[in-house]
Residue frames as a rotation matrix with the C-alpha (Angstrom) as fourth column:
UNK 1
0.570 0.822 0.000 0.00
0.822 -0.570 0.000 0.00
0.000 0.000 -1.000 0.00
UNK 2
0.417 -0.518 -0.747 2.80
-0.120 -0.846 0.520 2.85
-0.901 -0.127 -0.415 1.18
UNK 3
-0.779 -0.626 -0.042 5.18
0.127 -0.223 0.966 1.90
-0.614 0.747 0.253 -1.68
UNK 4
-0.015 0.391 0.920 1.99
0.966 -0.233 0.115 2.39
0.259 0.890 -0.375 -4.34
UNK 5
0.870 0.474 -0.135 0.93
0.484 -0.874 0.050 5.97
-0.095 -0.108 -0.990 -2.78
UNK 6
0.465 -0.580 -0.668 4.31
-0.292 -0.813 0.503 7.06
-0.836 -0.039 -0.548 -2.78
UNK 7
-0.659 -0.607 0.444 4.95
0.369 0.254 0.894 5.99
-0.656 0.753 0.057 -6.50
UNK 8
-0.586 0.371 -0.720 1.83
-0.650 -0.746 0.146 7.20
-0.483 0.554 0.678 -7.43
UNK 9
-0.365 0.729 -0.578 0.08
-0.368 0.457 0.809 4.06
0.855 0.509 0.102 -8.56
UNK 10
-0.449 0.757 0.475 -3.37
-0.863 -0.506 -0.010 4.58
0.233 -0.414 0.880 -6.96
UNK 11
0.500 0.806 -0.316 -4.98
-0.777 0.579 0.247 1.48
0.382 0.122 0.916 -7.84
UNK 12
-0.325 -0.543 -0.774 -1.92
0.032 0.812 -0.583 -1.14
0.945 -0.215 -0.247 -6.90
UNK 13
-0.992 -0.017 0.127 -2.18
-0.111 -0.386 -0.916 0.92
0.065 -0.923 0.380 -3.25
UNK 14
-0.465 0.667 0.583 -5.82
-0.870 -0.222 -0.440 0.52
-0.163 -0.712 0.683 -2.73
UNK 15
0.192 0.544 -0.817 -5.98
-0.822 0.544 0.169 -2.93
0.536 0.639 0.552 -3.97
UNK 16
-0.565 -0.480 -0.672 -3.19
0.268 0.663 -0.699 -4.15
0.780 -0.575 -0.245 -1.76
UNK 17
-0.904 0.170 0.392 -5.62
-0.427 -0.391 -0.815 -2.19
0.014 -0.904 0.427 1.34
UNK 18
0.462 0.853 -0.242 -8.59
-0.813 0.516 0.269 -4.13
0.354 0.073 0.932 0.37
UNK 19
0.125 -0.410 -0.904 -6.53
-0.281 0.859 -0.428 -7.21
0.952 0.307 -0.008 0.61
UNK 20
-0.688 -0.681 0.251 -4.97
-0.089 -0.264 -0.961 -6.03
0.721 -0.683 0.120 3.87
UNK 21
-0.215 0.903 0.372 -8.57
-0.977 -0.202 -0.072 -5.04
0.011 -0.379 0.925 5.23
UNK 22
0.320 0.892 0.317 -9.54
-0.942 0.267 0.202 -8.53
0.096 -0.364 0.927 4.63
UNK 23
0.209 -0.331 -0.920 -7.21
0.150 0.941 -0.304 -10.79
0.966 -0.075 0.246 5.71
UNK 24
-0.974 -0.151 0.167 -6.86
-0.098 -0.387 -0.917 -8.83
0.203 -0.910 0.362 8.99
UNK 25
0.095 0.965 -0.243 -10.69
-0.818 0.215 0.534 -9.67
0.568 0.148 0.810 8.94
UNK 26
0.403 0.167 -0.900 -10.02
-0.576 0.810 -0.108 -12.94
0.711 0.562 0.423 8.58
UNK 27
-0.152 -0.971 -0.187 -7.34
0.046 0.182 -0.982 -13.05
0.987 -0.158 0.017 10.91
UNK 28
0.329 0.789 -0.520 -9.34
0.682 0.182 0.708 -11.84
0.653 -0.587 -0.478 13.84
UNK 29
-0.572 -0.664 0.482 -7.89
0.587 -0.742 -0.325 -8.65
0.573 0.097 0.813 13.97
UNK 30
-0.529 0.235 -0.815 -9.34
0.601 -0.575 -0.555 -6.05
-0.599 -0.784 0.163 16.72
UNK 31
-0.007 0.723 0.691 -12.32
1.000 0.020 -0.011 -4.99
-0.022 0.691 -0.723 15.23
UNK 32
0.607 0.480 -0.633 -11.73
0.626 -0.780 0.010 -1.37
-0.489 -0.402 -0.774 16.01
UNK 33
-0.373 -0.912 -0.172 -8.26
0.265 -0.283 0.922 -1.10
-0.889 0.298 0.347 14.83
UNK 34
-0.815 -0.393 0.426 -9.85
0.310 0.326 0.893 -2.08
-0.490 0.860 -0.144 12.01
UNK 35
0.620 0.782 -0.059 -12.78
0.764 -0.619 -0.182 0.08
-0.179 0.068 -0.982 11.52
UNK 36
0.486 -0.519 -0.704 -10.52
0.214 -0.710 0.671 2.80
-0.847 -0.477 -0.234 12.01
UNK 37
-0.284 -0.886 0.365 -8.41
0.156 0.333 0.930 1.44
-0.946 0.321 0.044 9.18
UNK 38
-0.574 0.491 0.656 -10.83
0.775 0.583 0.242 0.18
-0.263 0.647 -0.715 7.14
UNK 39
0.256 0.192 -0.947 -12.29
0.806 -0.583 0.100 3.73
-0.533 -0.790 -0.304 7.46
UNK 40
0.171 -0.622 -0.764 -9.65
-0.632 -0.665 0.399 6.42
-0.756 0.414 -0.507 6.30
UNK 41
-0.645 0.004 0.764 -9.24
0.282 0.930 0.233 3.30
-0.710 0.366 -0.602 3.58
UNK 42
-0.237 0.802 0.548 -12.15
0.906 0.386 -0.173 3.77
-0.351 0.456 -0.818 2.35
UNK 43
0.346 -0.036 -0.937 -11.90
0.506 -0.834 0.219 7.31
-0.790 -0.550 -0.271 2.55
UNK 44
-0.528 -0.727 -0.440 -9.26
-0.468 -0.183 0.864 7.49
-0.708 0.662 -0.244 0.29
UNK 45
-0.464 0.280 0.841 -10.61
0.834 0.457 0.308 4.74
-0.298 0.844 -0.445 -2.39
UNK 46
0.437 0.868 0.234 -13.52
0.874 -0.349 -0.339 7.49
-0.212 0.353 -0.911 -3.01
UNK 47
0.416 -0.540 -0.731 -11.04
0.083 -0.779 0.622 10.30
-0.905 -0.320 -0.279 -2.73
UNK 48
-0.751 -0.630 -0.199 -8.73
-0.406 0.203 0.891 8.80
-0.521 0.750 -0.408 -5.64
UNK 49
-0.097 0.980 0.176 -11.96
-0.848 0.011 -0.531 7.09
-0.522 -0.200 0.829 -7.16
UNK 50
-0.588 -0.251 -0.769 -11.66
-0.661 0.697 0.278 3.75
0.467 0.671 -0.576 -7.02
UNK 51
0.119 0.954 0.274 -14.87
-0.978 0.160 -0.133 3.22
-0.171 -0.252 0.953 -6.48
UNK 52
0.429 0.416 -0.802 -14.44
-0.638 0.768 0.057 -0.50
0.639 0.487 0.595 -7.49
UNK 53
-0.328 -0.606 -0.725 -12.40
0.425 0.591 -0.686 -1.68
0.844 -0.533 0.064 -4.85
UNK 54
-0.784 0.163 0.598 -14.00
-0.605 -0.414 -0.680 0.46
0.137 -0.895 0.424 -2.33
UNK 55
0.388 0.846 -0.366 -17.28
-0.791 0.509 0.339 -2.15
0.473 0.158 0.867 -3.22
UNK 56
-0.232 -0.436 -0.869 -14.99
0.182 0.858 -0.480 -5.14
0.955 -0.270 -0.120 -2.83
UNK 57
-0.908 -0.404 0.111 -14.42
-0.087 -0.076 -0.993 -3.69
0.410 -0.911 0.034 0.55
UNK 58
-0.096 0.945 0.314 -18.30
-0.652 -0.298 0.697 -3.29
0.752 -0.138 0.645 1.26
UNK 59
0.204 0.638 -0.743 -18.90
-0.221 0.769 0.600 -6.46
0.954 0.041 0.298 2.94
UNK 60
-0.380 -0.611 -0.695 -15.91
0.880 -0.008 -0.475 -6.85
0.284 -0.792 0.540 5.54
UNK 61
-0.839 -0.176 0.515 -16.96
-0.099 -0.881 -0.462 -3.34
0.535 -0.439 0.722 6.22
UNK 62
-0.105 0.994 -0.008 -20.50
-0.643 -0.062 0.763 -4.11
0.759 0.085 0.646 6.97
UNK 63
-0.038 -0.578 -0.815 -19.34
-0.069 0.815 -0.575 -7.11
0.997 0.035 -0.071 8.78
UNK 64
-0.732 -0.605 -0.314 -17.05
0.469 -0.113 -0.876 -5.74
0.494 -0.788 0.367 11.40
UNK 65
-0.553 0.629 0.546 -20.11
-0.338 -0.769 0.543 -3.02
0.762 0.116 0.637 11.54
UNK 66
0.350 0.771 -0.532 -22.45
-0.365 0.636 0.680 -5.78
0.862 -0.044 0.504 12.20
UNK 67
-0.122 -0.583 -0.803 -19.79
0.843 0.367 -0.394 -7.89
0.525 -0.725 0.447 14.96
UNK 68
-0.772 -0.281 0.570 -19.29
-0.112 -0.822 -0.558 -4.09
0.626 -0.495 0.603 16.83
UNK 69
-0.426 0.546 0.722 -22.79
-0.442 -0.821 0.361 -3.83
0.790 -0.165 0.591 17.44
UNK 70
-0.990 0.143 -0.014 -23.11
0.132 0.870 -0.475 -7.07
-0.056 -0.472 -0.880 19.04
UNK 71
-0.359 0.926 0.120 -27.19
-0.509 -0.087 -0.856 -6.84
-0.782 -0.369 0.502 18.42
UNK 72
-0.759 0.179 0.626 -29.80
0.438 0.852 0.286 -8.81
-0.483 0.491 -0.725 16.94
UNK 73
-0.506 0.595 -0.625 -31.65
-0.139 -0.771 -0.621 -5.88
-0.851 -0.227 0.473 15.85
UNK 74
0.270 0.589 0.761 -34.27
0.765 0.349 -0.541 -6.29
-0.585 0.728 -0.357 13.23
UNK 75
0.940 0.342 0.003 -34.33
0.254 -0.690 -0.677 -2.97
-0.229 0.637 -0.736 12.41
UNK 76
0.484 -0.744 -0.461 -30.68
-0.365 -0.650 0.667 -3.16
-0.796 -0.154 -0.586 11.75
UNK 77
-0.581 -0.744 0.330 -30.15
0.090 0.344 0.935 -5.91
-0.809 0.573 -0.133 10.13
UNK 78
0.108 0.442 0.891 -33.04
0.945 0.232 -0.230 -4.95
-0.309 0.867 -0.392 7.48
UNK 79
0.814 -0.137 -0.564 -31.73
-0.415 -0.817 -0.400 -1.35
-0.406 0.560 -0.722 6.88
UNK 80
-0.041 -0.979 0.199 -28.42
-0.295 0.203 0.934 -3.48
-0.955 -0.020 -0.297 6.01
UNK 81
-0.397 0.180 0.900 -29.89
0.673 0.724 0.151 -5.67
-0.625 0.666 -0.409 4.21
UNK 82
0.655 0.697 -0.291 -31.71
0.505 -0.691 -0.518 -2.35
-0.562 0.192 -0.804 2.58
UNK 83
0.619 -0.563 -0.548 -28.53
-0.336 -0.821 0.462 -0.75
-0.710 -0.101 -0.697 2.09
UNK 84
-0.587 -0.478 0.654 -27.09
-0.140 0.855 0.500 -3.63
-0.798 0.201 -0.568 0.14
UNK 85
-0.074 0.793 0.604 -29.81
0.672 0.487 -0.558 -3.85
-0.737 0.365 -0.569 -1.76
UNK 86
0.804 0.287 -0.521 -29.69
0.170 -0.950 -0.261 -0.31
-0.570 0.121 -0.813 -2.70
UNK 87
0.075 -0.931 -0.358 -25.93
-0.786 -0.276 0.553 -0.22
-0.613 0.240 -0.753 -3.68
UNK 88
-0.577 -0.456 0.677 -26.22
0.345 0.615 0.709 -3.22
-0.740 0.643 -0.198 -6.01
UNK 89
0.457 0.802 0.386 -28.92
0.782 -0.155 -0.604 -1.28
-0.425 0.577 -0.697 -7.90
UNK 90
0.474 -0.495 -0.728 -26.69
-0.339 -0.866 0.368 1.71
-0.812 0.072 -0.579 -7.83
UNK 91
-0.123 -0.983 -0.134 -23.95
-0.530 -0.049 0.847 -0.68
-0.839 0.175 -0.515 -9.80
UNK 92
-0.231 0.557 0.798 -25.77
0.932 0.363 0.017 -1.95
-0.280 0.747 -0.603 -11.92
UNK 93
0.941 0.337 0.045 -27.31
0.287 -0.718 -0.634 1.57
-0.181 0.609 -0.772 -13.46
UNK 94
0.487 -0.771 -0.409 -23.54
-0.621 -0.636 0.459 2.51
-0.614 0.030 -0.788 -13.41
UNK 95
0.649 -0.398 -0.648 -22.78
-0.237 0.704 -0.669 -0.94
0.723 0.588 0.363 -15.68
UNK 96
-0.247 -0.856 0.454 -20.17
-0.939 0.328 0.107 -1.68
-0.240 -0.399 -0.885 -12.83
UNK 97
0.476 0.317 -0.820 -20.69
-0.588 0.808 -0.029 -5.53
0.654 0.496 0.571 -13.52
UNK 98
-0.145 -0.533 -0.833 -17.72
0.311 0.775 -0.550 -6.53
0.939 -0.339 0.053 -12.03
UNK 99
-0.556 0.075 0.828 -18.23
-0.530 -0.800 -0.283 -4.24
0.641 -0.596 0.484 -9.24
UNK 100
-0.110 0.963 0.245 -21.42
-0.960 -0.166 0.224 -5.58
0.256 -0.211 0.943 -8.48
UNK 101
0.555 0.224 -0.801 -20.70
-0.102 0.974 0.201 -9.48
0.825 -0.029 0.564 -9.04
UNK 102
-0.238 -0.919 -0.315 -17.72
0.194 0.273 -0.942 -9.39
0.952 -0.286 0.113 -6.54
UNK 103
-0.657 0.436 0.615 -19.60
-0.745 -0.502 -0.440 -7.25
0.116 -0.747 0.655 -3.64
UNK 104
0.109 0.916 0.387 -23.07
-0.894 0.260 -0.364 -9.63
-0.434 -0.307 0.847 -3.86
């Protein structure tokens, strides 16, 4: 991730932080750290717009979301499930395809 941003290639650097983001997931990384991370991350994808890897990231983000709150809330997990719903329509009217298969 550091050596793309400081060469200047955007997309290597937020491709290797998706990666990062979700094997530290996986790993059973401290869900805050990684909110945090995952976060200013994301931040940036939309910043530099690379909107297509910031999707990838969707899920793990939603995830960690989901694990924080520790709750079985209905009304949470159908605005999620709302929100999701909403953002694969989004990528689709944009043609993302790949965008759209990888995320859902």
């Amino acid at each position: 991730y550091q050596i793309g941003m400081q060469l200047g290639d955007i997309q290597y650097a937020m491709t290797n932080a998706c990666r990062y983001v979700i094997s530290s997931f996986l790993a059973g990384r401290n869900l805050e750290e990684l909110a945090r991370e995952m976060k200013v991350f994301g931040e940036q994808m939309i910043e530099y717009n690379q909107l297509s890897i910031h999707d990838m990231m969707l899920p793990i983000t939603q995830a960690v979301s989901s694990l924080m709150s520790l709750t079985y809330d209905s009304s949470l997990l159908d605005r999620q499930a709302t929100e999701q719903k909403e953002s694969l329509e989004q990528r689709l009217r944009e043609k993302r395809m790949l965008a759209a298969n990888d995320t859902f």
